[in-house]
N, C-alpha and C positions, 0 to 999 in steps of 0.2 A: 417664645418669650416676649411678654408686652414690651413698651416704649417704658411703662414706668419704672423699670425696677435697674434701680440709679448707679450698678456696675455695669448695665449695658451699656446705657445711654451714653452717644458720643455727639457733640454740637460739629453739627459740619460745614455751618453759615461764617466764610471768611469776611472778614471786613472790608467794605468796599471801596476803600482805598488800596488794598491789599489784591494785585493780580501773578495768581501763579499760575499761567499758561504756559505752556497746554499742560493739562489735569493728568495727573496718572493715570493708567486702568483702573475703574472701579472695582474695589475687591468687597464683596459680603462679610457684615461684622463678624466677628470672632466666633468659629464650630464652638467652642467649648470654654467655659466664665469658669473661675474657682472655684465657686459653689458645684458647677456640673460635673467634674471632672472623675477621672474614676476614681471610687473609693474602694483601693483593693488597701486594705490595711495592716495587712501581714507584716511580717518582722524583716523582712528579707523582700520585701515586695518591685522594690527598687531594681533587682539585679535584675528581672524581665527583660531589662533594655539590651543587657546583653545576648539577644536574642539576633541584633541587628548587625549585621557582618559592618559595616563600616563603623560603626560602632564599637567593635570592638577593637577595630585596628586603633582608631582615635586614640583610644583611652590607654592601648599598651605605650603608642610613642609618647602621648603628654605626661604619662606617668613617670618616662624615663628622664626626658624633657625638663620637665618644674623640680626634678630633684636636684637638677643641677644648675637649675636659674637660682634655687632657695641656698644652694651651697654659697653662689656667685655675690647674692643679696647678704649675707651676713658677712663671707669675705670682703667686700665693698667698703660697707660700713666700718668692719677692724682696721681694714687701710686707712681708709679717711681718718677717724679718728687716730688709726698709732702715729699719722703724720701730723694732724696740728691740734691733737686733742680739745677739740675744738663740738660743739654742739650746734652751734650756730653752721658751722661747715658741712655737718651732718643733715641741718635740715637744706644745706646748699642743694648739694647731691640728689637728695631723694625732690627736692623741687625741677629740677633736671631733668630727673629720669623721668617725672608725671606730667608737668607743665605740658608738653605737645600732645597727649589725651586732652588735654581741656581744652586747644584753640582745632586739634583739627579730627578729632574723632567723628565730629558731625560728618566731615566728609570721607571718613572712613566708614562711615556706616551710607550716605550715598552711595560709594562704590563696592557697599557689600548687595546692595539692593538692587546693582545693575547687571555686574560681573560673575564667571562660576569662582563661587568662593574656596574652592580645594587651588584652584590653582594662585590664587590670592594668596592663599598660606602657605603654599611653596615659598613664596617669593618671600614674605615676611620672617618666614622660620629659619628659612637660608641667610638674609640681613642678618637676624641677633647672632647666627652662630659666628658670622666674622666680626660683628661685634665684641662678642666675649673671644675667640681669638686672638684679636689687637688689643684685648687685655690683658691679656694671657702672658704675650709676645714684650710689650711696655713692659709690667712688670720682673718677669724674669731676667729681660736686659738690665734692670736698674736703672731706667731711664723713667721708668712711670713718676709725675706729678700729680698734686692736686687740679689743675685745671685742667689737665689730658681724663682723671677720672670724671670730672663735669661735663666734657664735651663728649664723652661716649657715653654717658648717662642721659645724655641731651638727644646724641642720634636713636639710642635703643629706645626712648619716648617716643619720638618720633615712628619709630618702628611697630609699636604698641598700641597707637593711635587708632591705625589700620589693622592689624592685627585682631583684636580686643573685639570690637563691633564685628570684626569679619565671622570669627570662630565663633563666638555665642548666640550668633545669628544662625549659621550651619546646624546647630543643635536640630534645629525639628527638620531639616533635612534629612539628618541622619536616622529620625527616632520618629518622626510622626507627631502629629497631637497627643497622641492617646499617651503616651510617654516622658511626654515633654519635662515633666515633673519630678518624674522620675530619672531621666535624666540631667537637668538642672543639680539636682542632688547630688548624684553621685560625681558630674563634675565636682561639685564640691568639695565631696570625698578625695577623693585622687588630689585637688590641690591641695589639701589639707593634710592627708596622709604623706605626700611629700614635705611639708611643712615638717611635721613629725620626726620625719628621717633625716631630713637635708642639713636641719642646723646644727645639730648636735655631730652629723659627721665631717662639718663645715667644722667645728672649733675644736675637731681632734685632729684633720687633715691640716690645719692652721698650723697646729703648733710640731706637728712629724714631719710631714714636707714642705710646709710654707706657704701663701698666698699664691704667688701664682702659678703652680699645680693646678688649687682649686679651681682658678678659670680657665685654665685647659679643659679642665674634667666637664665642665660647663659646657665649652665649646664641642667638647665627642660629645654631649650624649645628642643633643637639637642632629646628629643623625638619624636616629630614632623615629624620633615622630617626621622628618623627610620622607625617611623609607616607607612608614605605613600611609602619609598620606597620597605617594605614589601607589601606592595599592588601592587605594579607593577606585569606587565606580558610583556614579550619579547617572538619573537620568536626565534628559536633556532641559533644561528649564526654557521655559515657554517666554515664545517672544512678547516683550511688553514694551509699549510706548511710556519713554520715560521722559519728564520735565528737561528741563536745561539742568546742567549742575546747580548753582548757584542758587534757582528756585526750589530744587527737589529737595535740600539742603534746608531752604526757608518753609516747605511744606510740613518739613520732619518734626521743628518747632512748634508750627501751629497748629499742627496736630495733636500733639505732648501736653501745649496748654488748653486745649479745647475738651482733654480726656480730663476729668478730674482727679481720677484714682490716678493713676497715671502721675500727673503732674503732680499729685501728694508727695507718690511713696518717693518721685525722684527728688523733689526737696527735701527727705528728711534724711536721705542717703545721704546727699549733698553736703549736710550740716554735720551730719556724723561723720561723715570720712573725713572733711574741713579741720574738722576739732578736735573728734575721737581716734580716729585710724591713724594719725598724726602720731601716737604715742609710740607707734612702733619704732618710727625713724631717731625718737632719744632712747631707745633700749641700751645701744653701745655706753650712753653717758650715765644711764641707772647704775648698768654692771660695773664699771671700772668706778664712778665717784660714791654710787650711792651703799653698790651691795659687795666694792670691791673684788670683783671677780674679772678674770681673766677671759681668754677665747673660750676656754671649757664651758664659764658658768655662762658667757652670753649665748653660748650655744644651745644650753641646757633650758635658757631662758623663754629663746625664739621657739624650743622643742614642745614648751607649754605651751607657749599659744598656739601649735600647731595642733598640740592632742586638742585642746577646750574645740578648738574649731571644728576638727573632726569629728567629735561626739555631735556641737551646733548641725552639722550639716547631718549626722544620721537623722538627729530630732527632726528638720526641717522635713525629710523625705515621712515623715509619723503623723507631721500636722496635719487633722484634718481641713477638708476644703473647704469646709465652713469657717473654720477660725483664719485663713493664710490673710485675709484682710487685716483683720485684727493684731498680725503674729509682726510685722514690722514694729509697730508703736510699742507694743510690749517690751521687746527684744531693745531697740532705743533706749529705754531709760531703763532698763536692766543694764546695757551696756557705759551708760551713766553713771550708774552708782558704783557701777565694779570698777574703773578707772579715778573713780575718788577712794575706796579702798585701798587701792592699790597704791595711789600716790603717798600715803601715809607710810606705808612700810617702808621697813630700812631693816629689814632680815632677809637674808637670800631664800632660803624655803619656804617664808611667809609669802615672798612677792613670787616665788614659782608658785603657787599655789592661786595665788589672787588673777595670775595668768589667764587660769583657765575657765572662769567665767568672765574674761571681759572678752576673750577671743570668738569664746563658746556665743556669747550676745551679737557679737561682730556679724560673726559668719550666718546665725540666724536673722538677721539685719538683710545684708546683702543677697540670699539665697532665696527667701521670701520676695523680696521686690522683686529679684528678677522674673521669679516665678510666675509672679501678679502681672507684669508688664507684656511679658512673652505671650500669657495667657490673653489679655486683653488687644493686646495688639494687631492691627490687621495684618494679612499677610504681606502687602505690597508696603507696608514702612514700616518690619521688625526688624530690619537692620539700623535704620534711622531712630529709631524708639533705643533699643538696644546702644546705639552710640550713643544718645544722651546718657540712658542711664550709666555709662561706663565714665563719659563725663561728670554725671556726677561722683561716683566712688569716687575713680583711679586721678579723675584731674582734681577734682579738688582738694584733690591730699597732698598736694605740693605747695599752695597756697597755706596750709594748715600748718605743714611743714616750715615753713620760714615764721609764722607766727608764735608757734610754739618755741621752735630753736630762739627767736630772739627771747620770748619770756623768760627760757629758761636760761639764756646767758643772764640775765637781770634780775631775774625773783630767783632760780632754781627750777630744776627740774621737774619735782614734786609740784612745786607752786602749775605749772604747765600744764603737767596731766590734770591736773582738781580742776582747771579752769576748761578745759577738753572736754570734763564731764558732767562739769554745771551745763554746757551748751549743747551737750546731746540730753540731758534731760528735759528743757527747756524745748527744744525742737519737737522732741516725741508730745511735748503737752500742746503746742502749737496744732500741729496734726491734728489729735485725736480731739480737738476744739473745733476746728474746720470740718471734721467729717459727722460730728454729732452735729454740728449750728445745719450741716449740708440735708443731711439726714430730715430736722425738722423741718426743714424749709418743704421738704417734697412730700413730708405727712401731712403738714398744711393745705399743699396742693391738690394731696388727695379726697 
């Protein structure tokens, strides 16, 4: 592959003010770009991955795992809310739970770059299940408060921080290059198809046993995926001289910004998670003021945007690797315009229906980039790359969260979402102007 052709090309000249000693191992750019990747295009072509023994342990514990974060996630939110019906408290919560993704994922993705990452998620998977435990335990006492659910929404961020970069970085441990893609996807699947399940058994479990059932139920299953990541086997990863923290940490950045694609797609994730992925965390205040429904219909709610997601993530595994550049910026103001449709409605079937392509955009948003990032990124900083990019989704949607909640205490809810989705279409034009203006600049050159 020459130098010219402008998804290789990475600038590796740091600025001479700029000393990050001592250098990492030099790693060889990227085996295999978007464009190269395989093009097996079958219908079913995804499930290969399941070929790979640790692979398949992964996927049966997170499967069991995320059904019962997603039960704990809509329980959460009907607490918050039946206690101070409140929106603005809503986007309290959910700033909580994401805020420590955004200040210290970087250095979770450092120590996913240094450490073996199976035994990292021991430790991370065992944290959230005494988290959701001590939620479990408050609640049922009747002792649970509003500010006891903020501060364990604050440690389980914190928990996620590390978490998040650790697990999406494992992926091509587990699967390889050749795979990678393929695998990417069907995580997606699996968190989506939980999605599907979780919430709708979340607002029937709500109203037959009650809240804190649900995060017990939460707290058994992160048994699961303990047990099979106790089952894994890796082999031994190779000794490599690494930076200071603090530096390796500053490398991750200048790295990020030195890639162009790279630095795009994590800005527009950024913008869209900030603005767009926001609208989940006022779904409780749509259902009860907007479309008057109870635990059932916010359950039935969250259960839309679980399908739209899951169909987003089979599409993503379809995209060919010539378009996956292209497939963020699309999916962006797709995810735009569905989020100002949706803020319109004020029918409950109308807005389950409007669900399922803003989710469906979401998740082909998210699955693309990472796809593109994993794919371009060297091997010795895809946990650091991968942190950013989790900084940008997962933290920046707590920042979004308090923006939106306070809009929507002052204009309304609706007014919130429309403004959410003016700023994810704007961003996808912003992009898709930087990569054409980028584009001619190098035909020029040519």
């Amino acid at each position: 592959m020459s130098a010219e052709n402008p998804n290789r090309a990475v600038e590796t000249v740091l600025p001479e003010d700029l000393e990050l000693t001592p250098q990492p191992v030099e790693a060889p750019p990227p085996d295999v770009l978007p464009e190269q990747a395989a093009e097996d295009r079958s219908a079913f072509a995804f499930l290969t991955v399941f070929r790979h023994r640790n692979y398949r342990l992964f996927f049966t514990g997170q499967l069991i795992s995320l059904m019962g974060t997603w039960i704990t996630s809509v329980t959460q939110g009907y607490l918050v809310y039946s206690l101070t019906q409140s929106p603005f408290l809503l986007g309290v919560v959910a700033f909580a739970g994401s805020v420590p993704v955004f200040f210290f994922s970087a250095f979770g993705g450092m120590i996913s770059d240094r450490f073996d990452r199976r035994r990292l998620l021991l430790l991370t998977q065992s944290l959230s299940c005494v988290e959701s435990a001590v939620l479990a335990i408050l609640t049922l006492t009747h002792t649970i408060q509003v500010w006891m659910v903020v501060a364990l929404a604050l440690f389980q961020g914190f928990v996620n921080a590390f978490d998040v970069p650790i697990r999406q970085a494992m992926t091509v441990e587990m699967v390889g290059r050749q795979d990678l893609r393929h695998a990417i996807s069907l995580n997606s699947m699996m968190f989506n198809l939980a999605r599907v399940i979780g919430p709708p058994v979340a607002g029937i479990l709500i109203a037959l046993v009650g809240i804190g059932i649900c995060f017990a139920l939460d707290a058994l299953s992160y048994g699961a995926v303990i047990i099979c990541l106790g089952l894994m086997a890796f082999a031994p990863r190779p000794v490599v001289k690494h930076a200071q923290p603090l530096q390796a940490v500053l490398q991750g950045f200048v790295y990020v910004w030195q890639t162009r694609e790279i630095r795009l797609s994590i800005f527009l994730i950024a913008c869209c998670s900030a603005f767009g992925a926001a609208y989940l965390t006022l779904l409780p205040a749509v259902a009860r003021d907007i479309l008057h429904q109870g635990s059932e219909g916010l359950g039935f709610l969250y259960g839309a945007v679980g399908a739209g997601a899951l169909l987003g993530a089979y599409v993503l595994a379809r995209v060919p690797d010539r378009h996956l550049l292209a497939t963020p910026v699309i999916a962006a103001s797709s995810f735009g315009l569905s989020l100002l449709a949706f803020s319109q409605s004020q029918v409950f079937w109308l807005s389950f229906i409007l669900l399922m392509p803003c989710a469906f955009s979401l998740m082909l948003l998210g699955g693309s980039t990472n796809s593109i990032i994993q794919l371009l990124s060297r091997d010795d900083m895809r946990g650091r790359v991968v942190a950013l990019y989790a900084m940008g989704f997962l933290g920046m949607m707590p920042w979004g969260s308090l923006v939106l909640g306070f809009i929507a205490e002052h204009l309304g809810t609706g007014s919130a979402v429309a403004i959410g989705g003016g700023v994810c279409i704007l961003a996808a034009l912003l992009v898709w102007l930087a990569r054409r203006d980028a584009h001619g600049e190098l035909e020029s050159m040519g």
